[in-house]
N, C-alpha and C positions, 0 to 999 in steps of 0.2 A: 434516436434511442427509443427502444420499447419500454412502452406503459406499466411493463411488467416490471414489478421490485425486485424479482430475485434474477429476471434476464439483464436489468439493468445492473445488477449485482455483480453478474456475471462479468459483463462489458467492463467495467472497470477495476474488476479482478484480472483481468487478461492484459489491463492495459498496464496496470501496476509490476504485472510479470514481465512484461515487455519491454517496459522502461527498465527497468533493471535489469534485464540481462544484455540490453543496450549498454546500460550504463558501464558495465562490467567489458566490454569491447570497444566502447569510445576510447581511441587514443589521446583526444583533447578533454583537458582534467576540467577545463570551466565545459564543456558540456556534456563531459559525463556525469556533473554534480547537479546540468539542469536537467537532466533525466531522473535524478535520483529524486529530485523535488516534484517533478510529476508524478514518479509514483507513490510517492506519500500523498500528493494531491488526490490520486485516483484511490489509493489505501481509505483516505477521507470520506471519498465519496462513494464507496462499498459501505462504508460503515453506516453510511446516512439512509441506501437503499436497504440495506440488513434491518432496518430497524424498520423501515417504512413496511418489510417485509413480515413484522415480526407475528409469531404465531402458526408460521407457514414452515415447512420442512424444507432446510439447507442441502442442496445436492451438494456434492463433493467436488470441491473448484478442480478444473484442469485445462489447458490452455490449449486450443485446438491447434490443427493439422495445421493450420496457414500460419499460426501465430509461431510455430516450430521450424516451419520454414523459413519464415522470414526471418527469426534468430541467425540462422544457421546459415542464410547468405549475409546477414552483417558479418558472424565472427569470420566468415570466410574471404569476404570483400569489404571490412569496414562499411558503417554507416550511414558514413558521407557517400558512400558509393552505390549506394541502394536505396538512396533517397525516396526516387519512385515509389519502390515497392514498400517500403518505410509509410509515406504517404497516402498510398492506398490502404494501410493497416490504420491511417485515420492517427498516427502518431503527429501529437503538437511537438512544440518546438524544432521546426527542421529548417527555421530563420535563422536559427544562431546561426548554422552554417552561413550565412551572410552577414555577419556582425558587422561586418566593415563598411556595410549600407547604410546610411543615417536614412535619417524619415524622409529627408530632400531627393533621396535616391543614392547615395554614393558619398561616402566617408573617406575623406583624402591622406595617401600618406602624412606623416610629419616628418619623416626620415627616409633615406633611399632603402633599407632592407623592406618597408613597407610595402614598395613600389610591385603591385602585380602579386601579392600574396593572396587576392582574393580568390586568382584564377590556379590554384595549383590544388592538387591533389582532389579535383573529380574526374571521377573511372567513364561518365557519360553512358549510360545507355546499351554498351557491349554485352551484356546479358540478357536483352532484351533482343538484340538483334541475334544472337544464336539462338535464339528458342524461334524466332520467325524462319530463321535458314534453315535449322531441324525441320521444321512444318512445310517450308516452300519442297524439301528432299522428299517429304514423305506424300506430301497429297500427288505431287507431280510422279514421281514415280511409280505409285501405286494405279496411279491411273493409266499410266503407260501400260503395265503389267497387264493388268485388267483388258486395258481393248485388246493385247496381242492375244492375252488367253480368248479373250472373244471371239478372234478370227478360227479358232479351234487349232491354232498353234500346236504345236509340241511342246511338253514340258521344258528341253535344250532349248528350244526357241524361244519360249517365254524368257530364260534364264541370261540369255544372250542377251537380248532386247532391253532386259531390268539390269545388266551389268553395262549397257552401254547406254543406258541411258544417265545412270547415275553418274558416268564419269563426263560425260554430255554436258550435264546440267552444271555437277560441280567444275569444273571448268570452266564453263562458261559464267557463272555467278564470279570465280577466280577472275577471271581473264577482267567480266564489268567491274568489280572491286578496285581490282589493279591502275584501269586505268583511271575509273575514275580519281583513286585518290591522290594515283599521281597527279593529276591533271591539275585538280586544287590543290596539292602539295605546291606543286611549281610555281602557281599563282601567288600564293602567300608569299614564297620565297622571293621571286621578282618584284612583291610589294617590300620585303623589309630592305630586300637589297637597295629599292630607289629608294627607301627609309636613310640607312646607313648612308647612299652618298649626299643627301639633303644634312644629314647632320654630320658628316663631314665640311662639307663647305659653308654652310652656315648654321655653325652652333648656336650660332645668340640667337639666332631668329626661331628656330625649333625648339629652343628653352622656353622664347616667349609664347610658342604655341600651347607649349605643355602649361606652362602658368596660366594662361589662359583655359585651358581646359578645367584645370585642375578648381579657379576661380567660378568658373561658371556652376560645379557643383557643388559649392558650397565654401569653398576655404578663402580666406582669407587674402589677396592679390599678394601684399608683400610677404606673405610665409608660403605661397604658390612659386613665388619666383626665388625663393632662397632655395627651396626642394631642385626646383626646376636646373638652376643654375648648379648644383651641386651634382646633380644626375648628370648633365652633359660634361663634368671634369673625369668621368669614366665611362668611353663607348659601349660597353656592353651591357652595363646598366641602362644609359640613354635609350640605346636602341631597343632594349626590353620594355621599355616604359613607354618610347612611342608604339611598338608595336602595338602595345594593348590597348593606350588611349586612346591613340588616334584612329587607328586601323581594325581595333576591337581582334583582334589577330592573341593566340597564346603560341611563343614561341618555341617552348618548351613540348608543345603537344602539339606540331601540323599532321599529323597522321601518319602512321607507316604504311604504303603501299602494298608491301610484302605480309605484312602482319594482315591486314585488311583481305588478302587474295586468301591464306592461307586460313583464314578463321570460317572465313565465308566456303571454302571447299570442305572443311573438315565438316561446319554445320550442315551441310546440303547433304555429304556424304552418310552420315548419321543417320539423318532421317531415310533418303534413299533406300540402304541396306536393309530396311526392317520389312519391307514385303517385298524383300527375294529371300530372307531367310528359307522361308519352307520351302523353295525347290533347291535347293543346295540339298535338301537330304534325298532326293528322288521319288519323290511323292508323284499317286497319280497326277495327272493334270486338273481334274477335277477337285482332288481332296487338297493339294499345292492351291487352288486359289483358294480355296473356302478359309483355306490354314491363313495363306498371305490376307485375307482379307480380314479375318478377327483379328490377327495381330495386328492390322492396320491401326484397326479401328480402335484398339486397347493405346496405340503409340496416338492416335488422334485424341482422343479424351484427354491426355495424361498431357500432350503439347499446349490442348484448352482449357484446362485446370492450371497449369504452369502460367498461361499468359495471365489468368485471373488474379496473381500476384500482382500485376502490374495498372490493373483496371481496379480492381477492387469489389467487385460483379463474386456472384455466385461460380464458384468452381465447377459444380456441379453444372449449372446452365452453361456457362464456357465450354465443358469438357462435350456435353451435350450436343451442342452446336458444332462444334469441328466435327463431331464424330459425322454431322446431317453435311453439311458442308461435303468431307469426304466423300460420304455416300455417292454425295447427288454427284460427287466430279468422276468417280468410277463407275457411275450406274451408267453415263452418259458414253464413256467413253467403251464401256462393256457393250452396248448396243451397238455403236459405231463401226467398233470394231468385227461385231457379229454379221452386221450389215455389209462391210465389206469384203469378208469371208464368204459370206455366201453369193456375192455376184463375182469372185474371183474363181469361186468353186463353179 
């Protein structure tokens, strides 16, 4: 935190805003009330810098650009689900979300509705990976673009070359998505399946594994094995609870294959399309890149400011950085492509 009393003021004006309009979209009432108590914490400690300040003129509190954003992807994806970027905004309490951890590491049900409630309802990372697939769409096809106009192509040409590449890439991003996630979809599957026929044929013995699990983190052997024993008088329960303890497996969530193809082709497409906009409208070839090339570089900043929600880093340096990034991967291919234009020529 800066030395400063009315920057420090600031910071915990912003954080006090933040908890609270958290608080105000947390669907869990115990920790939307520990948001609320952070920001009276943080209210406190504005109050303590104000005063540290005193003497000095009060700017007019307002809560930046990041701090809005990051509102606006809680109410839009809950809290829990934007953890990351939650965390990168240097937001404490984001443990509750693991309340069920004791300090030993892992807080055991007492009852079978317990069983695997820690692992439901995280979104994991999927906003994160479409801002990487927008960025992988736009640097690679812009650079496409780029060497073909270097070759001294035709506008048609360049425009061909940028519509087949995009569908190329996204494609092909689909096609590796796809398989991959069948691949470990399958895997999981074939593990819960040998799951299910082990607790088919020997119940008592898969009770006692789980008791044992469940013992080793902390709970007590004979309230391990009354859970334990109680979970296997319903298979779908059983088999839910080993998946997760034994196999660390959530079965609820192995991945949609289809979903995974289909998110990953939309994000590449995305990006992609933003430097062939300018020769859709039939622009010289000349004025068609300079065009595709600031919009590039406007969609490059704005994909490195976006990732800086997730890092915590200056937007600006982020945005900075993809735009040189860019550069260097178009200037590169600009030359290549000029170079082998002229020995074809």
């Amino acid at each position: 935190m800066s030395n400063d009393p009315l920057e420090s003021w600031q910071e915990e004006k912003q954080s006090s805003w933040l908890y609270r309009e958290l608080a105000q979209c947390e669907p869990d009432a115990k920790i939307a009330e520990l948001f609320r108590a952070l920001a009276a914490a943080a209210d406190f400690q504005a109050e303590k810098w104000l005063t540290a300040a005193s003497g000095r003129s009060v700017p007019t509190f307002a809560p930046s650009v990041r701090a809005h954003i990051t509102v606006a992807l809680a109410r839009a994806f809950t809290p829990r689900r934007v953890r990351h970027v939650l965390a990168a905004m240097k937001v404490r309490g984001l443990s509750a979300y693991d309340s069920q951890r004791s300090l030993a590491g892992h807080l055991m049900p007492t009852s079978v509705s317990d069983v695997g409630a820690r692992h439901k309802g995280y979104g994991g990372g999927s906003l994160r990976a479409a801002v990487f697939g927008v960025n992988d769409g736009l640097v690679s096809n812009t650079s496409l673009i780029m060497g073909v106009a270097g070759a001294a192509a035709s506008g048609d040409i360049v425009l061909t070359s940028g519509v087949a590449g995009l569908l190329a890439g996204a494609l092909s991003m689909a096609a590796g998505e796809y398989v991959s996630m069948r691949s470990q979809r399958e895997m999981f599957e074939y593990q819960i399946g040998l799951e299910r026929d082990e607790l088919r044929e020997y119940p008592d013995e898969e009770a006692e594994e789980l008791a044992l699990i469940y013992q080793a983190r902390g709970m007590q052997l004979d309230q391990a094995r009354r859970v334990s024993r109680e979970l296997v008088k319903n298979e779908a329960n059983a088999l839910d609870a080993l998946a997760r303890e034994e196999l660390g497996l959530n079965p609820d969530d192995l991945g949609s294959p289809w979903g995974a193809a289909i998110s990953s082709f939309v994000a590449f497409a995305l990006g992609a399309v933003v430097p062939l906009v300018p020769f859709l409208f039939g622009l010289p070839l000349a004025r068609a890149v300079v065009v595709a090339a600031a919009v590039a570089a406007c969609a490059l900043f704005g994909v490195g400011a976006m990732l800086s929600l997730f890092t915590g880093r200056s937007a600006l340096a982020g945005g900075v950085r993809m735009v040189l990034i860019g550069a260097a991967a178009g200037a590169a291919t600009w030359i290549i492509g000029s170079l082998l234009g002229a020995a074809i020529a």
